[in-house]
Every structure is written in C-alpha cells, then in structure tokens.
N, C-alpha and C positions, 0 to 999 in steps of 0.2 A: 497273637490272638487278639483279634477287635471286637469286640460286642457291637453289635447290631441288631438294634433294638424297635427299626423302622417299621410303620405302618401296626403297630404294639400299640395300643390304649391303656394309661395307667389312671391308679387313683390311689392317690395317696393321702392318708390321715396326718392329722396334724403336722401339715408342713408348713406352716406359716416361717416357722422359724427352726432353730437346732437340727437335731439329726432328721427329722421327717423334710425339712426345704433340704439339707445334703443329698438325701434318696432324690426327690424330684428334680434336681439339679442334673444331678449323674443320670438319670434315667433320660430324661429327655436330648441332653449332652448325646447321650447314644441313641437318640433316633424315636425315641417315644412319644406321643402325647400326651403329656399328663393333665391330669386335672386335680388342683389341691384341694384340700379340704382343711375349713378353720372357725375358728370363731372372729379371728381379727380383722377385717376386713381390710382395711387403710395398708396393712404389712403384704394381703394376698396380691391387693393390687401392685403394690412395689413390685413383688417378687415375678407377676406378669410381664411388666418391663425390661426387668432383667433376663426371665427366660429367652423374651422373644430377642433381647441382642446375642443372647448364648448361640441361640438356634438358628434365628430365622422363622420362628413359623409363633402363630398364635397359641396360646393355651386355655385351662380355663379352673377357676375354680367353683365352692360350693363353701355358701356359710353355713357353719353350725355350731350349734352351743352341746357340746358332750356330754355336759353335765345333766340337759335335759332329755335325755333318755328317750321317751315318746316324743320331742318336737324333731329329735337327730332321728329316729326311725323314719317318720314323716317323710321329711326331705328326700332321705336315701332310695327311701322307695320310689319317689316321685322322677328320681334321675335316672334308676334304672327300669322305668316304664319308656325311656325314651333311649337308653342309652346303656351299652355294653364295654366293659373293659376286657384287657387279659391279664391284666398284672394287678392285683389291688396289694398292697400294701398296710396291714390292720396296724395302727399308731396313735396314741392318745398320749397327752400330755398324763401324769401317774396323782394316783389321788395324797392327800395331808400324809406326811411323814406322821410317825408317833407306832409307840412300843408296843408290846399286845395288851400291856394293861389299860393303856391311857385310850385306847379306840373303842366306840360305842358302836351295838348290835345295828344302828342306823347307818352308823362308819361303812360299817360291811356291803350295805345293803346297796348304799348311793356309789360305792367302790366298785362291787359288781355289777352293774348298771354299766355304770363309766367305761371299765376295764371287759369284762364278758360279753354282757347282753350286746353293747354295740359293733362288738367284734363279729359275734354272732351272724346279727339282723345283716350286715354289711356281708358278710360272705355268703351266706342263702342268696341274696338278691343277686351278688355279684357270680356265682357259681352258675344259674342256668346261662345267660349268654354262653359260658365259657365250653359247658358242654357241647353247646349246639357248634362252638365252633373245634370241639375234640380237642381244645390246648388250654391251659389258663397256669398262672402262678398265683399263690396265696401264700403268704410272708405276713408272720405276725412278729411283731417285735416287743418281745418279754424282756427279761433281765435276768444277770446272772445269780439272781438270788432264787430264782426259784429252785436250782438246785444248791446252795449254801445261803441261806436265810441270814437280811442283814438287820440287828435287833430291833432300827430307827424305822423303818419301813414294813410293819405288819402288814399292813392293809396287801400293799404290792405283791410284798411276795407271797401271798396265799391267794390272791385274785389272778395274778398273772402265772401261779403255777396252774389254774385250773384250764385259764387260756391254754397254756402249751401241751396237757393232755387232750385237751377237745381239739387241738390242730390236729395233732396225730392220728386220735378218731376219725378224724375227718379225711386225712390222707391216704388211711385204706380204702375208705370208699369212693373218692376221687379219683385214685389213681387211677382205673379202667377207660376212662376219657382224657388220661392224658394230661390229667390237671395235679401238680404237684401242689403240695401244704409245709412251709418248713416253720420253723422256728429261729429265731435270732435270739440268742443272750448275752444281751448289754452288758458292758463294761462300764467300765468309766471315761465319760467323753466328755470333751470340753463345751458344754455349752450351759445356758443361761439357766435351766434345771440343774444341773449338778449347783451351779456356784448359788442357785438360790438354798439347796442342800446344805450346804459348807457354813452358809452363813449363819443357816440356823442350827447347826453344829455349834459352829463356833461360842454362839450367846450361850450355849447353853452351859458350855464346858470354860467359858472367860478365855476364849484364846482366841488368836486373828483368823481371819478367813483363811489368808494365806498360811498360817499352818497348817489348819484342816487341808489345804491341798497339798502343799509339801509333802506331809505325811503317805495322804491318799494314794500321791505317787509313787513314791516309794512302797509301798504294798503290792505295786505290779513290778512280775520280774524285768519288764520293760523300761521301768523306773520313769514312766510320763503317762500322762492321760494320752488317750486315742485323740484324736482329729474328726469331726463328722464328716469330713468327706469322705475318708479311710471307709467309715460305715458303708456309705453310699457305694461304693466300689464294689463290696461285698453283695447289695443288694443286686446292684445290677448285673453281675455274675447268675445268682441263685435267678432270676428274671429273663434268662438267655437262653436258649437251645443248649450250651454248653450244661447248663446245669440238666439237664432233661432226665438223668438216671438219681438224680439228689431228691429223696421225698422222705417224708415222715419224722426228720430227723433235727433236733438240737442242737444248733452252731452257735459256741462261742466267740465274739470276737471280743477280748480283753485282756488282750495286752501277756497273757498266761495267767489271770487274777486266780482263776477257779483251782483250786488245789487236787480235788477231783477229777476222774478222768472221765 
C-alpha cells in the first residue's frame, strides 16, 4: 500500500519543529504541498530547504504568534481569501504545565484561545474550500490525557478535551461532503516539548531528567517513547483515500499508554 498524496494542499500548525515538521515531512514525502505554519521563522525557512531536497518541489509557510489569538485569526483569514487546502492539520505547541490548583481563571482563558478558538477560526475558514471541492481531511491532534487526566497538565487536558468533542461535532455535519474530522491522542514522543516537560519534572521532584524519562518509558507497555515520524505516518494514513470510511473518531497512538479502551 503507497499513500499518494499528489496534487493534495496541506496546512499544517505548528510545524516548525517536533511532531507538527514530522506530519509535514511525511505528508509532502507522499506527494502534498504543504504549507507550515509557525512563529519561528529562521527554523521555517531551514525546513523549506530541506522539503524541497525531500521532494523536489517548492513549499510555503505562514508566520504566526498563537498566543495572539486576534493577530493568528487575521492572518489565517487573509490566506484563505486567497487560498484552499484539503488536509489541514490543527496543532499548537500546549499552554504552561501546572496542577488545577496552581492555574489562574486568566490560565484558562489565554489556554482556550491558544488550544480551541484557534482550532476553530482555522477550520471554518479552511472547511468551505473543502466543501466546494466534496473531499477535505481535518485532524486535530490532542493528547491522551483527555481521556486519563495527567495531574501536571490541567490547563491541556481540559482545553484539548473540549477540542476533541467539537471535532466530533463537527464530523457529523461534515461528513455529507465527504470531509472527515478525526482526533489523534498523543502519547509520549520524543521531542523538545516532552523533554522541556521532564526537565521541569525533574526540578521539581530533585531528580535527573533522565530519570523522568527512564521512568516515562517504562509506563508504556512498549517500554520507549514513540519517534515523530512514527506520528507522521499515522497522519498521512488518516490524510489518504484509504482512510475515507475513518470519521469522528479518537485514535490513540502511545505506545498502549491509555489503560482504557
């Protein structure tokens, strides 16, 4: 089975780096044009250089700051007055770790913003192209704590559980045009979010980073962290023809982490 992904428009959130450049990597790898979306700009450009030796062909990104909520609407609107995807990809780097006591009613508020609202505004805008053309993919990638709640991460797991109900909302009434809505729940993967995680683990409890991971690992019945590209594979599956009868639905990828079925 080969994914073939050609003449497919993507747009992908937060892929300057970690598992959102793994998705745009594998997507375009199989045939897509992506266009990233970041705050960093210096890192998006790198990662244009490298597309185009991946591929062959040009790509394109889009800067943005996440955090500012009305400048990130702005933009997004301004690129789909010009410009249609079929695959969008909803991904944000996740707001301040911290407990449910230690998070403030403002926590919440700049958390949903970050994590909902812009998921939102991004998929309205990106959902009429998609009708006009009767096909489109929406993939929001949550985590696995929206359904086992991790104590460190209040803010997440109650902003990105509300994400993965409004996907599914969203999936019934997509579905008639042919446009699937799914969900991802994150595991544990190796990149520069998790180990900035670990490290404030670690201060907190006087232990090394490196046992915060040790540990980590061993929690999956896998007994390793995931790879981002492992991700990527995943997306570009749920992104393919092949996936066309997969909708509405919560996919774990972690390793067997969720205890739950």
């Amino acid at each position: 089975m080969k994914i073939n992904l050609k003449d497919k428009k993507a747009l992908i959130g937060g892929s300057s780096k970690g598992l959102g450049y793994a998705v745009a990597k594998q997507l375009a790898v199989c045939g897509a044009m992506v266009t990233l979306v970041s705050r960093n700009e210096p890192l998006l450009k790198k990662n244009m250089i490298e597309l185009k030796k991946l591929t062959g062909f040009n790509h394109n990104y889009i800067v943005v700051d996440y955090n500012d909520s009305e400048g990130y609407n702005k933009i997004i609107t301004e690129f789909f007055k010009t410009n249609s995807v079929d695959i969008l990809i909803n991904n944000t780097q996740g707001p301040n770790a911290g407990d449910v006591l230690s998070v403030s009613e403002s926590d919440y508020k700049n958390a949903f913003n970050l994590l909902f609202q812009n998921t939102v505004n991004t998929s309205m805008s990106a959902i009429k192209g998609m009708k006009k053309n009767n096909w489109g993919r929406i993939i929001n990638m949550t985590s696995v704590s929206v359904k086992e709640p991790l104590s460190y991460l209040a803010l997440s797991n109650t902003i990105r559980s509300a994400v993965t109900s409004w996907g599914k909302t969203l999936s019934i009434e997509s579905g008639k045009n042919n446009i699937t809505v799914n969900n991802i729940l994150t595991g544990f993967f190796n990149t520069e979010r998790l180990n900035q995680l670990n490290s404030e683990k670690a201060k907190k409890f006087n232990v090394s980073a490196e046992q915060v991971f040790d540990k980590m690992s061993e929690m999956v019945p896998l007994k390793r962290i995931g790879e981002p590209e492992e991700f990527g594979y995943l997306v570009a599956f749920l992104s393919s023809d092949y996936a066309d009868y997969i909708n509405g639905i919560n996919i774990p990828i972690d390793g067997g982490l969720l205890k739950s079925m």
